[in-house]
N, C-alpha and C positions, 0 to 999 in steps of 0.2 A: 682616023682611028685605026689601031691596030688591036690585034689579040693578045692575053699575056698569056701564059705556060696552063692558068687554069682552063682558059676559054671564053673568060671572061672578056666584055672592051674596055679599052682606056682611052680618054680622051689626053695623049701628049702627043704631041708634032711629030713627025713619021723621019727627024733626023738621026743619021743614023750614028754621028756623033754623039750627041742628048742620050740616045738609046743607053750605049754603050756605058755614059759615067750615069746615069740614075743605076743600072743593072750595079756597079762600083759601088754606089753609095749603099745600094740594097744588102750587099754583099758584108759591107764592109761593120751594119747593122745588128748584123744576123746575133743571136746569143750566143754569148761566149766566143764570137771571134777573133783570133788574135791574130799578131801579124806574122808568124809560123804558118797556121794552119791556110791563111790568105796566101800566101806564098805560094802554099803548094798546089792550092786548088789555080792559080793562074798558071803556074809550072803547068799542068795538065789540061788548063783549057787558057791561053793565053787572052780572049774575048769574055770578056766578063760578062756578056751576055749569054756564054755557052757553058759557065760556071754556071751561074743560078739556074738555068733551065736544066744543066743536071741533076741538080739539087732537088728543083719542083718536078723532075720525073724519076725520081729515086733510083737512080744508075747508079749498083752497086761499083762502079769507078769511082762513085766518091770515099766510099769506104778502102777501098783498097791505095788511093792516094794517100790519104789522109794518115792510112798504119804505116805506108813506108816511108812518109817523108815528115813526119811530126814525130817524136817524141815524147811519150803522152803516158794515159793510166791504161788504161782496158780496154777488151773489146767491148766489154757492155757499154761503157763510155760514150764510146763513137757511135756505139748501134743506137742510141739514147740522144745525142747532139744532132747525129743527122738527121735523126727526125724531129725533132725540134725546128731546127732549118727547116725542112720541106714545109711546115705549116707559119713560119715566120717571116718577117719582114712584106711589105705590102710596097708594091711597083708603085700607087696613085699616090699613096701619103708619103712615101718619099718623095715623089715629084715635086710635092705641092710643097714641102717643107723645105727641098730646096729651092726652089722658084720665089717663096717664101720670105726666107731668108739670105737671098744672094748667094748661098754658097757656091763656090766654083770647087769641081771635083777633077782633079790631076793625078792622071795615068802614068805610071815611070813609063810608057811607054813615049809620050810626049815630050817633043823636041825644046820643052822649058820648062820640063819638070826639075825642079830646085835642086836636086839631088841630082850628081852625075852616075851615070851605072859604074863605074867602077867600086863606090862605097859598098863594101859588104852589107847583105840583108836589109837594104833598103827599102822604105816603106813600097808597096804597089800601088798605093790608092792616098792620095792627102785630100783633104776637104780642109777647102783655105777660104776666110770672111774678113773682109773688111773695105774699106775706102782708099788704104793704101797699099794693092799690092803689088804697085810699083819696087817695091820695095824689096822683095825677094830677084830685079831684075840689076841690083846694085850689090856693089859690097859690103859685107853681112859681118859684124863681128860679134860673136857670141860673149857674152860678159855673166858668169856665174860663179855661184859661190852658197857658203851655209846661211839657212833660214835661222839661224842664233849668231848672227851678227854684231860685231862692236860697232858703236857710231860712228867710229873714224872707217871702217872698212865700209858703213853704210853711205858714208861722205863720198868715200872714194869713188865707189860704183855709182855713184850718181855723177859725182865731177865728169867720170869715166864717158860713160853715157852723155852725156853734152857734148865733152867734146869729140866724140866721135859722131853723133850728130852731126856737130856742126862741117864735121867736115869729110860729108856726105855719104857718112855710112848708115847701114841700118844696122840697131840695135838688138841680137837674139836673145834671147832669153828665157824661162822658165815660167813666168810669172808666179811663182813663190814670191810667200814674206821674205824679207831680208835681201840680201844679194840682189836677186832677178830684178824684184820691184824696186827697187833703186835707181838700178841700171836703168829700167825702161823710163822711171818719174824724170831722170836726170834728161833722155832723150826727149821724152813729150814737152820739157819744159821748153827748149826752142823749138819746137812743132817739129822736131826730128821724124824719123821713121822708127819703128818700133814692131820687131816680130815677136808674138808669145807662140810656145810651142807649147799647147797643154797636154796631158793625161787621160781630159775627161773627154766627153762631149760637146761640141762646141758650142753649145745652149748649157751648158753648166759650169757654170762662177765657182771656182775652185783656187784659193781659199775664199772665204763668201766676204772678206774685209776686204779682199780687190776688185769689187764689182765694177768701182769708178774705175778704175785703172784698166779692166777688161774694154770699158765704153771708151775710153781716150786711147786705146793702143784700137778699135776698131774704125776709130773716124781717121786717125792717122798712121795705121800701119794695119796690120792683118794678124789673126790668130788661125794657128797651123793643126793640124791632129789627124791622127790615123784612124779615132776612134769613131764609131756610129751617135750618132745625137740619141740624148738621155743615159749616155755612161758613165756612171757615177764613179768618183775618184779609189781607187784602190792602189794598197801599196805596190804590187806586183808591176803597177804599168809606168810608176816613175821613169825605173831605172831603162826602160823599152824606149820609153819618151827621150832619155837622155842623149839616145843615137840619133835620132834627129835635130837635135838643137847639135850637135857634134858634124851630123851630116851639111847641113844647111850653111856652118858658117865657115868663113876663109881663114878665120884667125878665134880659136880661145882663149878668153883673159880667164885666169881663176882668179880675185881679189881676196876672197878670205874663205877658209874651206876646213874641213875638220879632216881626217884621216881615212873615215869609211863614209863620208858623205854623196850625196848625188853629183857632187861638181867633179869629185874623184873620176867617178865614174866617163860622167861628161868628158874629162881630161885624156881618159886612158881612151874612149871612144877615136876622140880625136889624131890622139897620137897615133894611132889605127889608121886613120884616114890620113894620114899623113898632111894633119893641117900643124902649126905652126901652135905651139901653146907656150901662154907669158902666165908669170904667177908674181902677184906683189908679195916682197917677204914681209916676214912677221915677225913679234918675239919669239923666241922660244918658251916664254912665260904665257903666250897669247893660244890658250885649246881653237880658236879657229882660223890661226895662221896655221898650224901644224899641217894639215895636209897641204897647203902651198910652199910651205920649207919643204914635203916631203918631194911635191914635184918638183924643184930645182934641185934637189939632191938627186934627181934622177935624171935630170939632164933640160928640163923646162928652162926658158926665155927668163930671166927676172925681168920686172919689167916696174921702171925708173923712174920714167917718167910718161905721161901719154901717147906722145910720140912714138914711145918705142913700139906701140900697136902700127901707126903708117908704116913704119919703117917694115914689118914684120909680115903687114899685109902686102909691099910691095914683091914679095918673095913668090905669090898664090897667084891665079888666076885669076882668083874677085878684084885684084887691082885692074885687071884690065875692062872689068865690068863698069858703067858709069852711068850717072843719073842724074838727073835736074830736082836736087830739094825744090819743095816747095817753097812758094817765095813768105820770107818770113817779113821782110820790110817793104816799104814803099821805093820807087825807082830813084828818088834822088837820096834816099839812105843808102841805099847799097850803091849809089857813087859815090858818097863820101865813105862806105869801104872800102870799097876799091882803091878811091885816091890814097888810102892809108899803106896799101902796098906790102900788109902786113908788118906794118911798123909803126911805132907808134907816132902820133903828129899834135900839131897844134888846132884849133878852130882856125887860124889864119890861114893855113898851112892848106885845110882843106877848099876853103875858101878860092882861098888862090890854085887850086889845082881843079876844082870842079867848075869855079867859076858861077857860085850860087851868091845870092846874098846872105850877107851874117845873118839876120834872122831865120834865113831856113836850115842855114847850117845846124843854126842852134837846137831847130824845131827837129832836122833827122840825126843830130847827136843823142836827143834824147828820147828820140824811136828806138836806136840802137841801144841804149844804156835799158831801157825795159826790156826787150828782148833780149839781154844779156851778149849784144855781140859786139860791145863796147863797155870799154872804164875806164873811170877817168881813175891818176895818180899821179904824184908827182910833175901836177901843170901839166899834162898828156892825156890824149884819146887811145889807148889801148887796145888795139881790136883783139877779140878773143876767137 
């Protein structure tokens, strides 16, 4: 048992790691916290443990940080929020709600926080849940676009998202209707990886028609956020949200986008960070091709065909990054992958290169053909 800042005791494990990210998580809580004003209070106490206890001993330093380095309303404001602070956030019930819920909380200070320091104004504190977050240790390709989406751009980002799944990236995205959620259905559909970078809190299903999609991008990828758990979505935090799904990936695709939309934004984040952005063109007839016509007009990737994403990724550092997907098949299916060589073949063909009998061939052709990483056409096994 230790003491916290009131005098109180708590019962959490005396690490002094643990300490440090629940003090993070508390912090990160707080009312009205944004990622400015977190900035600067780690700018002044770099231990997030010696933030908050300024806070719970009202060290007018926090006031004085806070007016030079945030751009903000008044001083009644500040004299009004810090004290707010000083009586908010509780050390045990965050504990327990991360302990709870598996959250893992990551310091840019730490040697594999997602974000490299050179991206500007990157988040200080990420609180990241799921089953795969393998997945942020591989290359990440951001796939977004407008939540008023035509079918064929909703087609596309799904097609999109498969096959960069399948071939072995993970998929970023926004979890928005339209664009994002496309992209991540098209990844989860071969059990791909899948990162959502939300807005809100990460116990709040934001939009509430993607609840399933929240619970299949948790079993097999992770959801990302800066925000304190129970923050509910507001417009102000999209476009704040938009630099980390910009920060996090190697490569951004825009698929279809309007002209002042959040993908925009997304895009211009990017082109900041100096990551690589592809944009599929569109009609000039089509209102959510226009801002992807806009970004190739300004010097963006067109992008042709899927491929021109590997090709694109090969340019960044995430290509050097690599990861073992999860196994999607059984072990003599993915030998008659392999034996395909990425081309297409016959049943015999594989036969005679694996060395299975035709009945099993038959039984992991059509392992492969439900998991989508086979088709058959024209008398041929197609690997996809």
């Amino acid at each position: 048992m230790s003491a916290t800042a009131s005098g109180t005791m708590r019962m959490f494990p005396p690490d002094v790691t643990d300490d440090e990210r629940v003090a993070a998580a508390v912090l990160v809580g707080l009312p009205s916290m944004t990622p400015a004003r977190l900035r600067a209070l780690f700018a002044a106490w770099p231990d997030a443990r010696d933030a908050l206890a300024a806070i719970r001993a009202h060290d007018p330093e926090v006031l004085t940080v806070l007016r030079a380095h945030v751009r903000t309303t008044s001083h009644t404001d500040y004299v009004a929020l810090v004290r707010r602070w000083t009586s908010s956030g509780s050390w045990d019930a965050t504990a327990r709600i991360l302990a709870a819920r598996g959250t893992r909380v990551h310091l840019a200070g730490d040697d594999d926080f997602p974000i490299e320091e050179v991206v500007p104004k990157r988040p200080e504190v990420l609180l990241i849940e799921g089953e795969g977050c393998d997945a942020l240790r591989g290359p990440r390709v951001a796939i977004v676009g407008t939540r008023a989406a035509t079918p064929h751009g909703l087609r596309d980002a799904r097609e999109l998202g498969r096959f960069l799944a399948q071939a072995g990236c993970a998929v970023v995205s926004g979890m928005a209707i339209g664009i994002d959620g496309a992209a991540h259905i098209g990844a989860l559909d071969v059990e791909g990886r899948a990162v959502g970078v939300v807005a809100t809190g990460l116990d709040v299903v934001y939009p509430r028609r993607h609840h399933v999609l929240f619970e299949r991008v948790r079993r097999h990828g992770c959801l990302v956020s800066e925000s304190g758990f129970g923050t509910k979505p507001d417009a102000s935090r999209f476009p704040v949200r938009n630099r980390i799904i910009a920060g996090l990936a190697d490569v951004v695709v825009v698929v279809e986008a309007t002209i002042k939309g959040g993908a925009r934004i997304t895009a211009e984040r990017a082109l900041e960070y100096d990551r690589p952005v592809l944009a599929m063109p569109g009609s000039r007839r089509n209102a959510a091709a226009a801002g992807c016509n806009a970004l190739l007009a300004d010097g963006a990737h067109p992008l042709l065909d899927p491929s021109d994403v590997l090709v694109a990724l090969g340019m960044t550092p995430g290509s050097r990054r690599s990861w073992e997907p999860r196994a999607q098949v059984s072990g003599d299916a993915r030998r008659c992958l392999d034996a395909c060589g990425g081309e297409p073949a016959t049943v015999d063909q594989l036969a005679s290169r694996t060395g299975l009998p035709l009945e099993d061939i038959a039984r992991c052709v059509a392992e492969c053909e439900r998991t989508g990483l086979l088709e058959r056409s024209r008398g041929l096994l197609w690997p996809r």
